[in-house]
PyMOL CGO cylinders between C-alpha atoms (Angstrom):
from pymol import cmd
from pymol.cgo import CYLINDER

trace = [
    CYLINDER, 13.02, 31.64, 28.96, 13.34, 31.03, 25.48, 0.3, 1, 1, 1, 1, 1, 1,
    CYLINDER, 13.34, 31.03, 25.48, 12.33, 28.51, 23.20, 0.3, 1, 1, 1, 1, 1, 1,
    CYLINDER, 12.33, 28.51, 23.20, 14.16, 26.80, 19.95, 0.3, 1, 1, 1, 1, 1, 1,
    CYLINDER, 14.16, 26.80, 19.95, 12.03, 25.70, 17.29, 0.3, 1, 1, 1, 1, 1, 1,
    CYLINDER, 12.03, 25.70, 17.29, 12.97, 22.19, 17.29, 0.3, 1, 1, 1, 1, 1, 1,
    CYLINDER, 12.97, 22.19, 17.29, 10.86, 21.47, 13.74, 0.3, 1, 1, 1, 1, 1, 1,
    CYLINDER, 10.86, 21.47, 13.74, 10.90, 22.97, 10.16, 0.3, 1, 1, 1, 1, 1, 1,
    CYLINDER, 10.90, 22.97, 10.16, 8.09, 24.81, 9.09, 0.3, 1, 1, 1, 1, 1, 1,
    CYLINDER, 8.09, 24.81, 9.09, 5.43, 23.46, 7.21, 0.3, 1, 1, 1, 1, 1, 1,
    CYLINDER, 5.43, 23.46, 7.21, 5.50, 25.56, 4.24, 0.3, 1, 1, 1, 1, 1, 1,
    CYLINDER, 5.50, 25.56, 4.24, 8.33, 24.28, 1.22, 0.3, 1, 1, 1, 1, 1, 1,
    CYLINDER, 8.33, 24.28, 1.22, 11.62, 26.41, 0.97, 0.3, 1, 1, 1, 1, 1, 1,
    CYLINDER, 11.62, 26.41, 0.97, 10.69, 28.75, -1.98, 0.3, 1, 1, 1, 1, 1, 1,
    CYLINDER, 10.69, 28.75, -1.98, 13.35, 28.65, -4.99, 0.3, 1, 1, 1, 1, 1, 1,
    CYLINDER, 13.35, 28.65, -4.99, 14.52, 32.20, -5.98, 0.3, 1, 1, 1, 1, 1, 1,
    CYLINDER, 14.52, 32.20, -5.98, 12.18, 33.43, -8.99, 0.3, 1, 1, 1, 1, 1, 1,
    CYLINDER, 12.18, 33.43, -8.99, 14.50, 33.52, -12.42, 0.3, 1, 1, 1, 1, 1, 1,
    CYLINDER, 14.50, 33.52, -12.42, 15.32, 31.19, -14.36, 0.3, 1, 1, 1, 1, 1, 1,
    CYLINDER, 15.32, 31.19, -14.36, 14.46, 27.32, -14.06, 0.3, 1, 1, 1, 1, 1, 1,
    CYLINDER, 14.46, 27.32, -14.06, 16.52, 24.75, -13.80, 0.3, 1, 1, 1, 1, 1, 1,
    CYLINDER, 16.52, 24.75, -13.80, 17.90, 22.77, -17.08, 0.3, 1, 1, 1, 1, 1, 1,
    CYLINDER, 17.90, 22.77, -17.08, 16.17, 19.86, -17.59, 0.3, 1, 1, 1, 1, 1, 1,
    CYLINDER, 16.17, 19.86, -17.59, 18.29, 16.54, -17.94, 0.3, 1, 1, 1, 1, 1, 1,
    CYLINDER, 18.29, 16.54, -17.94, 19.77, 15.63, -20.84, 0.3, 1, 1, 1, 1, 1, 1,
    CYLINDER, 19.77, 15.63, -20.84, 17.01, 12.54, -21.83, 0.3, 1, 1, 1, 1, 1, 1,
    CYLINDER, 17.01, 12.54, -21.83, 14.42, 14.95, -21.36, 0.3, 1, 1, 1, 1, 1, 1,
    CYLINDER, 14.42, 14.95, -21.36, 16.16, 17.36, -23.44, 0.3, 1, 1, 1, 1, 1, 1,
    CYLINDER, 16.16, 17.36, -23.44, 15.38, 15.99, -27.09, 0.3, 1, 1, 1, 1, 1, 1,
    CYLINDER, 15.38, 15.99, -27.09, 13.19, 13.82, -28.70, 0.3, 1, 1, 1, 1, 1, 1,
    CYLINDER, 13.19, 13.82, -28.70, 14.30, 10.74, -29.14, 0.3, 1, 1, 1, 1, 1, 1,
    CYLINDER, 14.30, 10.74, -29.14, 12.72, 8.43, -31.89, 0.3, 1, 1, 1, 1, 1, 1,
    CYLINDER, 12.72, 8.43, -31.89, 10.36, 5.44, -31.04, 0.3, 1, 1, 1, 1, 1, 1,
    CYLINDER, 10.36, 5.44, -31.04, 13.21, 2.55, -30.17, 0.3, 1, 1, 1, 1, 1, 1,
    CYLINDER, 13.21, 2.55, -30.17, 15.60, 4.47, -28.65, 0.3, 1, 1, 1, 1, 1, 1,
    CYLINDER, 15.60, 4.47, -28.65, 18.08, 3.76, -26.17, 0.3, 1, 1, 1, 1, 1, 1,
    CYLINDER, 18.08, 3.76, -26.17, 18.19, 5.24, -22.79, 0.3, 1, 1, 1, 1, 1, 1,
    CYLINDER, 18.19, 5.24, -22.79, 20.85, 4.71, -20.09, 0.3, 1, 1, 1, 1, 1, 1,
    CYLINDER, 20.85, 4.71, -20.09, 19.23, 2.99, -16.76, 0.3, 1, 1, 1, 1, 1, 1,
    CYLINDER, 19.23, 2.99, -16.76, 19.39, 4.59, -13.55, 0.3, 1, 1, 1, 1, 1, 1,
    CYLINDER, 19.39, 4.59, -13.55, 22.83, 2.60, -12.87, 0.3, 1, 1, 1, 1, 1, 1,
    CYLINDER, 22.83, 2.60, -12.87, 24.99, 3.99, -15.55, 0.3, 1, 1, 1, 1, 1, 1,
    CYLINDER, 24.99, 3.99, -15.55, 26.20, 1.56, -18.15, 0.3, 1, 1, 1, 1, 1, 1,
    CYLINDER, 26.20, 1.56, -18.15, 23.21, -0.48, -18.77, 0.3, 1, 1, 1, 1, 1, 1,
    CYLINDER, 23.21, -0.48, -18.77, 21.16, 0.84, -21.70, 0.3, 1, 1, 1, 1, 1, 1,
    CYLINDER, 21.16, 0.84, -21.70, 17.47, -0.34, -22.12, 0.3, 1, 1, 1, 1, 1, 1,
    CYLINDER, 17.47, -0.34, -22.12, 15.45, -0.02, -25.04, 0.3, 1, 1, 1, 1, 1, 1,
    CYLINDER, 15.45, -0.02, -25.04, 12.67, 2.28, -24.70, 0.3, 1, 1, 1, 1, 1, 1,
    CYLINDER, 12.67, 2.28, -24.70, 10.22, -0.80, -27.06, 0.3, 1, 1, 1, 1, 1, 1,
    CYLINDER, 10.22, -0.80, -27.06, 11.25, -3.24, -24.62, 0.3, 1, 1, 1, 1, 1, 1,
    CYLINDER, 11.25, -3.24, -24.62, 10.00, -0.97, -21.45, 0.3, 1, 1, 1, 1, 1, 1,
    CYLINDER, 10.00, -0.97, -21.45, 6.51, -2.78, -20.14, 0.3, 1, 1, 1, 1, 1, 1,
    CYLINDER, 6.51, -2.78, -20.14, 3.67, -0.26, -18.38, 0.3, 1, 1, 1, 1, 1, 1,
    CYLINDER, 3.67, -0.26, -18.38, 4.90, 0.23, -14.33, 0.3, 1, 1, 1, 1, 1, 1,
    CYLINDER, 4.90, 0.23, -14.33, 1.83, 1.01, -12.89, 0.3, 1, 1, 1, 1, 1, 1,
    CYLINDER, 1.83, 1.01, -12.89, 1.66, 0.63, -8.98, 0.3, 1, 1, 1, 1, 1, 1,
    CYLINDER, 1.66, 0.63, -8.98, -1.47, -0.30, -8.05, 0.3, 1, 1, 1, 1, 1, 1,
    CYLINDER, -1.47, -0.30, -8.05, -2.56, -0.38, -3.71, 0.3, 1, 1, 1, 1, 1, 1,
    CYLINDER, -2.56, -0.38, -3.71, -4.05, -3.87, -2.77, 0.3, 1, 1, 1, 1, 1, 1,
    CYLINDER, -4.05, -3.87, -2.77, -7.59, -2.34, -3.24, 0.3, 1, 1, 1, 1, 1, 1,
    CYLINDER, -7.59, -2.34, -3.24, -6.73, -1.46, -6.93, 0.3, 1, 1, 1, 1, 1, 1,
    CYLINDER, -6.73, -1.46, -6.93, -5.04, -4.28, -7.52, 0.3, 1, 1, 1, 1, 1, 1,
    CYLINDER, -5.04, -4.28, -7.52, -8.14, -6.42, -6.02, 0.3, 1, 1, 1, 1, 1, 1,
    CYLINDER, -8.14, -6.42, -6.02, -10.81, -4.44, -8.01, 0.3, 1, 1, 1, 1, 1, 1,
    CYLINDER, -10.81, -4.44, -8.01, -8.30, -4.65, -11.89, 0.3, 1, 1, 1, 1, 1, 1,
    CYLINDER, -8.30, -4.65, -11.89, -8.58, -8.17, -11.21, 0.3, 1, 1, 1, 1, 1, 1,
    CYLINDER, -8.58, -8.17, -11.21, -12.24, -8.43, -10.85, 0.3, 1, 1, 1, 1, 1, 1,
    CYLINDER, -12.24, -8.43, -10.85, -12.67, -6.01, -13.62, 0.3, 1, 1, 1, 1, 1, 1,
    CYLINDER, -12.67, -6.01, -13.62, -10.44, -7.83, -15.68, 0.3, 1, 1, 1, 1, 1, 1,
    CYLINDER, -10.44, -7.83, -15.68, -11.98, -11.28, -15.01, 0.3, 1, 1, 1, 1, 1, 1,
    CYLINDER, -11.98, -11.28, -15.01, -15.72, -9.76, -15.15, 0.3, 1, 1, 1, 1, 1, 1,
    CYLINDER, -15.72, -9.76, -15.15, -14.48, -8.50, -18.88, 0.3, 1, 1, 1, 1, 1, 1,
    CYLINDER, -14.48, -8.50, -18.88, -12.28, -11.75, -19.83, 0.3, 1, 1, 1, 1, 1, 1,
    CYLINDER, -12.28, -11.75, -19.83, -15.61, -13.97, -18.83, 0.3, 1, 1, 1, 1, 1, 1,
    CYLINDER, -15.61, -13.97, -18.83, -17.87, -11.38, -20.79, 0.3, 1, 1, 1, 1, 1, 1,
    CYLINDER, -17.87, -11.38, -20.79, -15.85, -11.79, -24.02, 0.3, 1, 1, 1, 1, 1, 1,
    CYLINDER, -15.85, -11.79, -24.02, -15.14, -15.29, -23.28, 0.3, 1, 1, 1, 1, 1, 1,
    CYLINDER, -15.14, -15.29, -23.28, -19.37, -15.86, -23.55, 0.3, 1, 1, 1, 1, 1, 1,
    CYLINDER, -19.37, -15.86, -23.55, -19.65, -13.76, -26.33, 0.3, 1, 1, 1, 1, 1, 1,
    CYLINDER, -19.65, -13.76, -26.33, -16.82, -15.64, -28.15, 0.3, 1, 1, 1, 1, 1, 1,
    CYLINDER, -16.82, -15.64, -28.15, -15.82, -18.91, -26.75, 0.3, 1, 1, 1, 1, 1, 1,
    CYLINDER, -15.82, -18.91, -26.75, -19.99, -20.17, -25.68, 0.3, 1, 1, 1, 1, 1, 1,
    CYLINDER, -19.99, -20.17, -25.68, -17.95, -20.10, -22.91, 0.3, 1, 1, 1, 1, 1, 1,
    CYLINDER, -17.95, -20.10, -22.91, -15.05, -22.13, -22.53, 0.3, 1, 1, 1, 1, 1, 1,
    CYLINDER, -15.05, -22.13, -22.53, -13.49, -22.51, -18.98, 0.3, 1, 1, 1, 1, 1, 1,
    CYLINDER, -13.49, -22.51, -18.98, -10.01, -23.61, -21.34, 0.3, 1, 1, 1, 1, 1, 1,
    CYLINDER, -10.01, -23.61, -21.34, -9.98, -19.86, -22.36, 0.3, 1, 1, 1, 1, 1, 1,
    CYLINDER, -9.98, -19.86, -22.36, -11.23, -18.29, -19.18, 0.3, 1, 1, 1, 1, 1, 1,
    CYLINDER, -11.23, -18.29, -19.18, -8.56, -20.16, -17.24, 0.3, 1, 1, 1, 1, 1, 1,
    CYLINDER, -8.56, -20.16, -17.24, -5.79, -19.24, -19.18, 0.3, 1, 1, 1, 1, 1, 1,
    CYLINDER, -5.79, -19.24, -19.18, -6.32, -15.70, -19.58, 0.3, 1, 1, 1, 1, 1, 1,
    CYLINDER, -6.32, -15.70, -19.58, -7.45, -15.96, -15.73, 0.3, 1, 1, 1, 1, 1, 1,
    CYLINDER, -7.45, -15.96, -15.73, -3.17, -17.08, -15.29, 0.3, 1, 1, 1, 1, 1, 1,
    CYLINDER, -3.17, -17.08, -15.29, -2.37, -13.93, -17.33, 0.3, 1, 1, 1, 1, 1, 1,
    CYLINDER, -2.37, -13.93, -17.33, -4.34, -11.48, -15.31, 0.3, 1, 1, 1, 1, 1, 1,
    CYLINDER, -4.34, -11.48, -15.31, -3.41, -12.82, -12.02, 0.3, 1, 1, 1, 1, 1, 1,
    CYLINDER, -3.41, -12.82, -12.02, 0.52, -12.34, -12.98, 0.3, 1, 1, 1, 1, 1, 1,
    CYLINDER, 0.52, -12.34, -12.98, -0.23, -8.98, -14.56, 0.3, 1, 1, 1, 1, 1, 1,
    CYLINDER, -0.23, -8.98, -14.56, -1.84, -7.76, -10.70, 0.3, 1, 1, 1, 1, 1, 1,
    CYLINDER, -1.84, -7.76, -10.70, 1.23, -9.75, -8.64, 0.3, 1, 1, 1, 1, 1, 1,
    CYLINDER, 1.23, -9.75, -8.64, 3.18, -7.73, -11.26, 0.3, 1, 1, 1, 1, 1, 1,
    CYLINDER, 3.18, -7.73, -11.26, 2.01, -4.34, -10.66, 0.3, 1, 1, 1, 1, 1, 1,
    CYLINDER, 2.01, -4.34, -10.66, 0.40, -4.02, -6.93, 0.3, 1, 1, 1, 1, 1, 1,
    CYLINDER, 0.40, -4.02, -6.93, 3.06, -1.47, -5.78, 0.3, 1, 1, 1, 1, 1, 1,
    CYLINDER, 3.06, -1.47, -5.78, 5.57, -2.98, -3.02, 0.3, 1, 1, 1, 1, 1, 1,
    CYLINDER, 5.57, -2.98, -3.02, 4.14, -2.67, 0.55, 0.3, 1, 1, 1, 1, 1, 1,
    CYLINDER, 4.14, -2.67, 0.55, 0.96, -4.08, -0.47, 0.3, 1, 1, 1, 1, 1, 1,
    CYLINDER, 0.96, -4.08, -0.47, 2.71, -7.18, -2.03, 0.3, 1, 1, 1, 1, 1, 1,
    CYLINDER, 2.71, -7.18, -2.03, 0.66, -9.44, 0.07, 0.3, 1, 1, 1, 1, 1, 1,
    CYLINDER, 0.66, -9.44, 0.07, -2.41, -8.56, -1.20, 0.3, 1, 1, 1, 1, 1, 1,
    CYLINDER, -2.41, -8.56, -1.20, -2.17, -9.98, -4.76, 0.3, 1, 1, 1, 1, 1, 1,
    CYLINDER, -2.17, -9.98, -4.76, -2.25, -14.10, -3.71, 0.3, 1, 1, 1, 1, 1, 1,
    CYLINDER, -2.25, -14.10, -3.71, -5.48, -12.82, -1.65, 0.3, 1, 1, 1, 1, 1, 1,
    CYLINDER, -5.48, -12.82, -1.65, -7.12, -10.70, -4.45, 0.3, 1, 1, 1, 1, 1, 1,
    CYLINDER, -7.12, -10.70, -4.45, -6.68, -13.50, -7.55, 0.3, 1, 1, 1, 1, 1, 1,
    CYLINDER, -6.68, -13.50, -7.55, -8.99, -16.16, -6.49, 0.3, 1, 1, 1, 1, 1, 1,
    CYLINDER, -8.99, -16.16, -6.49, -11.23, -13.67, -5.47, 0.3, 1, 1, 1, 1, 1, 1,
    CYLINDER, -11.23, -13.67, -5.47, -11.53, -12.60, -9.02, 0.3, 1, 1, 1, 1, 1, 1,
    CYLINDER, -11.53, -12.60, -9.02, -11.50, -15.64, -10.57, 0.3, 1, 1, 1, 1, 1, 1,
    CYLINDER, -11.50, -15.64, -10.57, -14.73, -16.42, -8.19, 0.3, 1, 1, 1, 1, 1, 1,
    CYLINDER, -14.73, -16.42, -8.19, -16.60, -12.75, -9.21, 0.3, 1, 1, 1, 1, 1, 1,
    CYLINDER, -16.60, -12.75, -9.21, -15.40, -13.31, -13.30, 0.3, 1, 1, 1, 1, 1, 1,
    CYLINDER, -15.40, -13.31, -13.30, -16.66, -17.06, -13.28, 0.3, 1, 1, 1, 1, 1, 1,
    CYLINDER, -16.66, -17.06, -13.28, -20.54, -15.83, -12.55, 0.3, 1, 1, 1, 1, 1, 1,
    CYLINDER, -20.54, -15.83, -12.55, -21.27, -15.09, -16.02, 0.3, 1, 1, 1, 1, 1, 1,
    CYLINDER, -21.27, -15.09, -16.02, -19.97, -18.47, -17.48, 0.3, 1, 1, 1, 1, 1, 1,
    CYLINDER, -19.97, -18.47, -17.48, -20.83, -20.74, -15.18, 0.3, 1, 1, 1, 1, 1, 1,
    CYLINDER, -20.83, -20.74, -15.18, -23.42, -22.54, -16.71, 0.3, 1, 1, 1, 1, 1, 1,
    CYLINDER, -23.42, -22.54, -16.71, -26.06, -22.37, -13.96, 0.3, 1, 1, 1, 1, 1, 1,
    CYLINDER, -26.06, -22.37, -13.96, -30.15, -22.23, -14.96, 0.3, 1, 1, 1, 1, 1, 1,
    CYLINDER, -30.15, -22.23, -14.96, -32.92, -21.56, -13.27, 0.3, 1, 1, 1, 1, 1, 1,
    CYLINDER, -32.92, -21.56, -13.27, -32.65, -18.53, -11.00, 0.3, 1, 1, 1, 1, 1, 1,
    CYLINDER, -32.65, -18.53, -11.00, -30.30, -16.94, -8.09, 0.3, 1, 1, 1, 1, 1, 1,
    CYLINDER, -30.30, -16.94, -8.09, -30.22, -20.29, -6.55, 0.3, 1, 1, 1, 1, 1, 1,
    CYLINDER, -30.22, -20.29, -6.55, -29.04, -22.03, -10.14, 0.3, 1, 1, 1, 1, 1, 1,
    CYLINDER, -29.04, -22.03, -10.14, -26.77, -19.77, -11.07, 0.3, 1, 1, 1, 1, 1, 1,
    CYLINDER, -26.77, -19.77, -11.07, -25.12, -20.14, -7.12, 0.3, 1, 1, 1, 1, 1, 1,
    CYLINDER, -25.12, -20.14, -7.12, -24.84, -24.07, -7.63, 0.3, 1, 1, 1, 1, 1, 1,
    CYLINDER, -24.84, -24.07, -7.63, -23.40, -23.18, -10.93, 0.3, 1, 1, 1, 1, 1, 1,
    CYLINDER, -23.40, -23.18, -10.93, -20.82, -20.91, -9.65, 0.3, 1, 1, 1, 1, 1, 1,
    CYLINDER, -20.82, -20.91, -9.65, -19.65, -23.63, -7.04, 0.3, 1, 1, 1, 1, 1, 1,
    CYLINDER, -19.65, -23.63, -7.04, -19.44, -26.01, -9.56, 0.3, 1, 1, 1, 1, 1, 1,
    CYLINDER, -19.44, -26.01, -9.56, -17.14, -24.49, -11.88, 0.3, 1, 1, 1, 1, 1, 1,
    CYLINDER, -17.14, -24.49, -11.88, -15.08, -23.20, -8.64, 0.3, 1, 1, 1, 1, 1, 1,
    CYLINDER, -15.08, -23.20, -8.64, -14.77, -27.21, -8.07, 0.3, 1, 1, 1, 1, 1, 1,
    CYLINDER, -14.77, -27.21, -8.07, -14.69, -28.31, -11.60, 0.3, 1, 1, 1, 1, 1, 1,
    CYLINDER, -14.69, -28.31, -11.60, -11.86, -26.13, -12.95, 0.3, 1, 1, 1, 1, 1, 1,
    CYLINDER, -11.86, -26.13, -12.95, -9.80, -25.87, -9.20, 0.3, 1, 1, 1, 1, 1, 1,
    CYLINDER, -9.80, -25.87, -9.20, -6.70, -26.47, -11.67, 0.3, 1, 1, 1, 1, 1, 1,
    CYLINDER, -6.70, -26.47, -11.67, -6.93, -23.12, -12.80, 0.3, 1, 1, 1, 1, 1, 1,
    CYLINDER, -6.93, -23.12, -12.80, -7.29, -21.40, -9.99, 0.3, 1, 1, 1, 1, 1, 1,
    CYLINDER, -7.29, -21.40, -9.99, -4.70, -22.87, -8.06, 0.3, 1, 1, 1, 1, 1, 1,
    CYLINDER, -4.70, -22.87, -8.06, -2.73, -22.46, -10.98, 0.3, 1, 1, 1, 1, 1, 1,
    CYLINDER, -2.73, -22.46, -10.98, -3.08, -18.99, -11.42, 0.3, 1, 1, 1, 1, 1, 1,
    CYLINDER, -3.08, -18.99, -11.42, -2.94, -18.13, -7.41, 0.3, 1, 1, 1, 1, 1, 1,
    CYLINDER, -2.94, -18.13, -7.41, 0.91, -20.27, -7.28, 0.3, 1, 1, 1, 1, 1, 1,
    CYLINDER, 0.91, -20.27, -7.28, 1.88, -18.05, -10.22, 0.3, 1, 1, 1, 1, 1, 1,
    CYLINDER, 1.88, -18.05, -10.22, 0.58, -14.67, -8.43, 0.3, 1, 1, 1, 1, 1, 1,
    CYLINDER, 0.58, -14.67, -8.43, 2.06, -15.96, -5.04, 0.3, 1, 1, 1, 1, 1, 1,
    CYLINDER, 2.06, -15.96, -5.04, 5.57, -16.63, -6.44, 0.3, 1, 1, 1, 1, 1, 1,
    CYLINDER, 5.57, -16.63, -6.44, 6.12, -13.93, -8.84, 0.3, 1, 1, 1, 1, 1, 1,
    CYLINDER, 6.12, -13.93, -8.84, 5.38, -11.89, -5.38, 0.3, 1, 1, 1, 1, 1, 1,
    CYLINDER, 5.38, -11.89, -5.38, 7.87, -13.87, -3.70, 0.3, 1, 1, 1, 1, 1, 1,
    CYLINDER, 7.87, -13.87, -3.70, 10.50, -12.80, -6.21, 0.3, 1, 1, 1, 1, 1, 1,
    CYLINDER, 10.50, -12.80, -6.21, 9.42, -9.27, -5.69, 0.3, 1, 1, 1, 1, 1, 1,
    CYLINDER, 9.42, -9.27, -5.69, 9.68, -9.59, -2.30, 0.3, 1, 1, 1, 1, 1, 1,
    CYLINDER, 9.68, -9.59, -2.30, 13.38, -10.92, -2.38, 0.3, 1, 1, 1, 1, 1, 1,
    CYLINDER, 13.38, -10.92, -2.38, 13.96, -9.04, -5.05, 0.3, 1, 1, 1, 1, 1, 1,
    CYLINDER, 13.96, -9.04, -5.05, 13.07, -5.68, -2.75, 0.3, 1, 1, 1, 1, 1, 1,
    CYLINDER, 13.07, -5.68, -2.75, 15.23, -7.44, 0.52, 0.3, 1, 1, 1, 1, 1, 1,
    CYLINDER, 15.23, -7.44, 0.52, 18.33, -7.95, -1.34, 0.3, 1, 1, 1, 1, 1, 1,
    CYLINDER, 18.33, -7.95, -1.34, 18.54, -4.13, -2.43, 0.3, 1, 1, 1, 1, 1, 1,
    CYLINDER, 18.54, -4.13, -2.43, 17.66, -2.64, 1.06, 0.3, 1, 1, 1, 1, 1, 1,
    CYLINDER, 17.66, -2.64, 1.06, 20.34, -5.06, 1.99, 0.3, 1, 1, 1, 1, 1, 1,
    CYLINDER, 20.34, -5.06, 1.99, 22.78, -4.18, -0.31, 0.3, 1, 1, 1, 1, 1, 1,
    CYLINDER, 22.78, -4.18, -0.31, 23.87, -0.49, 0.72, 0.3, 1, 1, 1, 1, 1, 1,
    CYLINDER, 23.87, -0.49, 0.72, 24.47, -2.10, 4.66, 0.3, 1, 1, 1, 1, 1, 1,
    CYLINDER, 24.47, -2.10, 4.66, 26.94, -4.40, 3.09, 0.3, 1, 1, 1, 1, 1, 1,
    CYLINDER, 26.94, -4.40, 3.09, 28.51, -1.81, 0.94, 0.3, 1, 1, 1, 1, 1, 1,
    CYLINDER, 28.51, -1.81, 0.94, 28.72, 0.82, 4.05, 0.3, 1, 1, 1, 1, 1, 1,
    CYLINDER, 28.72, 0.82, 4.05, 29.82, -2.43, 6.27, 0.3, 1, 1, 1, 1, 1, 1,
    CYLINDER, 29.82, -2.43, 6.27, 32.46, -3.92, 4.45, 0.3, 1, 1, 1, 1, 1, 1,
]
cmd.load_cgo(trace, "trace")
């Protein structure tokens, strides 16, 4: 009896060897520095100064830029500030929307999680503790309790600007069934 091969094979379809394809037209020419592109949509033009960095980070890299980016914000912060919890916690706001911002979608949950982690592993240096490991702990704890406004402040901000990704993501997988639907 004979037997179909019921999946493709594992090696890629090979493109005839020639010439290459043309590349599309933005790639085509230079264009200056404040350019305008069209969007993937058509009409809408964006300009190219006005485009932020996309990177998608998993919830492990978005979970280890924060505690980088807290263990360098509370470095500077005690070379600068002596310091100052004011400046830690506001820059603590900024890097917690920057990782809800650019954890890639299916690890969306992860970013609420990862925040007050780092605010916890940045705060070590600035804490204000003395007298050994045990000192430095109480320290730590303390400025966890003492500056809670910050923290929560920055987690709420992480938490809904993944909300709004999260709806944001919903409404276009949602879109196409209506279109197709209706």
């Amino acid at each position: 009896m004979e037997q179909h091969r019921t999946r493709s094979p594992n090696h890629p379809q090979r493109r005839p060897q020639g010439r290459r394809p043309a590349l599309p037209p933005q790639y085509a020419e230079a264009r200056p520095r404040g350019a305008q592109l069209r969007g993937a949509r058509g009409g809408r033009r964006v300009p190219l100064l006005r485009r932020l960095p996309n990177p998608r980070l998993t919830g492990l890299g978005g979970g280890l830029f924060a505690c980088a980016a807290m263990a360098v914000v509370a470095g500077l912060d005690w070379l600068l500030f002596d310091g100052s919890m004011i400046a830690y916690g506001l820059l603590f706001v900024l890097v917690a929307a920057t990782t809800a911002l650019w954890v890639r979608p299916a690890d969306l949950v992860t970013a609420p999680i990862a925040v007050p982690i780092a605010f916890a592993a940045g705060v070590w240096p600035i804490a204000g503790g003395s007298g050994g490991f045990g000192g430095q702990l109480m320290g730590v704890v303390t400025a966890l309790a003492l500056h809670a406004g910050w923290l929560y402040a920055g987690t709420l901000l992480a938490a809904l600007i993944v909300l709004v990704r999260k709806a944001v993501l919903i409404s276009r997988r949602r879109r196409p069934k209506r279109a197709a639907a209706g």
